[in-house]
Steps between C-alpha positions, in 0.01 A plus 500: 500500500204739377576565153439912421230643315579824317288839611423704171373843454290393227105539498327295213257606227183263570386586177819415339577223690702316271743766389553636865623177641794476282574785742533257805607165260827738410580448851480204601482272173773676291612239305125460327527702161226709482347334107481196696257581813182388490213558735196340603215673694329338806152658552304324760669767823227741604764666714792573268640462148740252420694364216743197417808605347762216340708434206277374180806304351471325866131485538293579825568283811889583502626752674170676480489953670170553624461846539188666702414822477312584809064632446424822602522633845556159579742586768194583691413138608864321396788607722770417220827520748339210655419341185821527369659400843274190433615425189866485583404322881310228280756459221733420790299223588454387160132555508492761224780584208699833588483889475652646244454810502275773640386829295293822664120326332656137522691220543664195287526182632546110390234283326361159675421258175196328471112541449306698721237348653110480439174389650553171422870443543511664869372225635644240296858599646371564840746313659831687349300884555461353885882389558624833327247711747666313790842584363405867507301486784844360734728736394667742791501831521884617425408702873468191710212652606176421332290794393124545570216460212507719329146494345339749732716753489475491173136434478487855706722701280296405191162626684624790565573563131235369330266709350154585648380565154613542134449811298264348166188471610399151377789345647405690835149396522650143461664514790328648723199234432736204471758566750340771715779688680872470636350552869328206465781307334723642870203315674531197314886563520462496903303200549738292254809637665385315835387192346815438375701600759364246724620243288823548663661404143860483442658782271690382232678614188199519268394568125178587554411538138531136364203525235534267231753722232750522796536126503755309249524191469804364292437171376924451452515449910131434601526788709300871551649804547320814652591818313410872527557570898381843484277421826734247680521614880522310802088402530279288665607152394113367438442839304741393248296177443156635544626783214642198255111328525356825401683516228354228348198675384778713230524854444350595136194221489449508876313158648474437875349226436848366494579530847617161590276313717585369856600153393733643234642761778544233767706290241710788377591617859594210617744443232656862611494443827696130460751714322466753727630245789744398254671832401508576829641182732145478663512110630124469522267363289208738367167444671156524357446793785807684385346464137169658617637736706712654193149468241329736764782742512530487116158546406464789745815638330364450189226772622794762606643409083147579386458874667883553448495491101170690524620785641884505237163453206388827650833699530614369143170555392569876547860536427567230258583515090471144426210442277296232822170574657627540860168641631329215312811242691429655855148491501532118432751431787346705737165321411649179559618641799150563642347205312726233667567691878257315717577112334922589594438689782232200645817252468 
């Protein structure tokens, strides 16, 4: 049985953070006395703000809020019915904890324990962040009937929003020299939009934000856990992947350098796709042409991850109150877009 979330009519003070969530912990944690609530602030989201809210005499990891207050005009680029039909369609599966409440600039939800992830550590537990992406990536739709990708769509909506300039004049001149215009993003936009359609990929239930502070790993059950589904949707199921191995390079000290290689990529997808046979009652064994065959669809993915975080850098880049250089983040992506198109496209 789904267990209930409560709707509140309360909005939340970003600037008070703290004091305005006792609104929401009144709610649903009324049993915590208010001397004994202690909070602890997570700052590495460039999307939101979000805080930890437990009881101190208990200490954090039990029975921990989190409570996000959504960024500015972020409802622009997150649909948040879907994200909180997510939540509650995951927490049914057991693949994230459950909805607690929602509130008009937010929601609070469950906490995953464990240690979020880092350059270093992502591939160290490759293995567990490939069997939990399979785990995800095999769920049904509660339909029956699978959805389409939804990246394009989406992809199309956000070009038609983002802006074709920005009004202080230093930041304009930057991007019009380093990212040129939106019409010539819609060309790029075009040309990827075929390429990856004639992969003929599978759509799956995706995350299709797994950088490295969205991973957990809890060391109590040797297992990751995928948290903050604000852009799950039913995707293209190489995308997901090919998203994950840009994410490697991390968001604040960005280094592509850390792309893994083919050798490491071959490796890691054919662990996923073992488990992917698994999960899924396949009797066949996993071939070294079905392993290739998914590296080419991932890396050209990984392309489609590239232009699609450049263009949310240049819509939050405009709209956004969160103290991030999103000009400075889309300018990157976008030039790794252009920088690696003919090696993924050549494959």
């Amino acid at each position: 049985m789904t267990r209930q979330h409560e709707q509140l009519n309360i909005s939340l003070d970003e600037n008070n953070i703290e004091k305005s969530a006792t609104s929401i912990l009144d709610v649903i944690r009324p049993q915590w006395k208010a001397d004994n609530i202690k909070f602890k602030h997570f700052t590495e989201g460039i999307t939101n703000k979000l805080i930890g809210c437990y009881e101190a005499d208990k200490g954090f990891g039990c029975d921990v809020v989190l409570i996000r207050i959504y960024g500015a005009n972020t409802d622009l680029i997150i649909d948040r019915d879907t994200e909180k039909n997510n939540i509650i369609f995951l927490s049914e599966h057991g693949l994230c904890p459950p909805l607690y409440a929602v509130f008009n600039n937010g929601v609070a939800y469950g906490f995953s324990p464990g240690e979020t992830l880092d350059p270093e550590s992502v591939r160290r537990y490759r293995v567990q962040i490939a069997k939990e992406m399979v785990k995800l990536h095999s769920l049904k739709p509660k339909s029956g009937s699978r959805p389409a990708a939804g990246l394009f769509p989406k992809l199309e909506k956000w070009l038609s929003i983002a802006p074709t300039g920005y009004d202080q004049p230093g930041k304009n001149e930057r991007f019009i020299k380093e990212v040129g215009s939106i019409d010539r993003l819609r060309k790029e936009y075009e040309e990827l939009k075929k390429t990856i359609e004639s992969l003929n990929a599978p759509a799956v239930m995706s995350h299709n934000d797994l950088l490295l502070k969205n991973l957990v790993y809890d060391k109590a059950t040797d297992k990751i856990s995928l948290i903050d589904h604000e852009y799950a949707m039913f995707n293209y199921q190489p995308y997901d992947i090919g998203n994950h191995f840009c994410e490697y390079a991390g968001v604040d000290e960005v280094d592509f350098s850390r792309y893994p290689d083919k050798e490491y990529q071959l490796q890691w997808l054919r662990t996923y796709l073992e488990e992917w046979n698994k999960q899924n009652e396949i009797n066949s064994s996993v071939t070294d042409d079905d392993v290739y065959k998914l590296y080419t669809q991932v890396n050209k993915c990984a392309l489609a991850a590239h232009f699609f975080w450049g263009v949310w850098a240049l819509i939050q880049s405009k709209y956004s109150t969160i103290d991030f250089d999103y000009l400075d983040y889309a300018i990157m992506k976008l030039n790794e877009y252009f920088a690696r198109k003919g090696e993924f496209l050549a494959l």
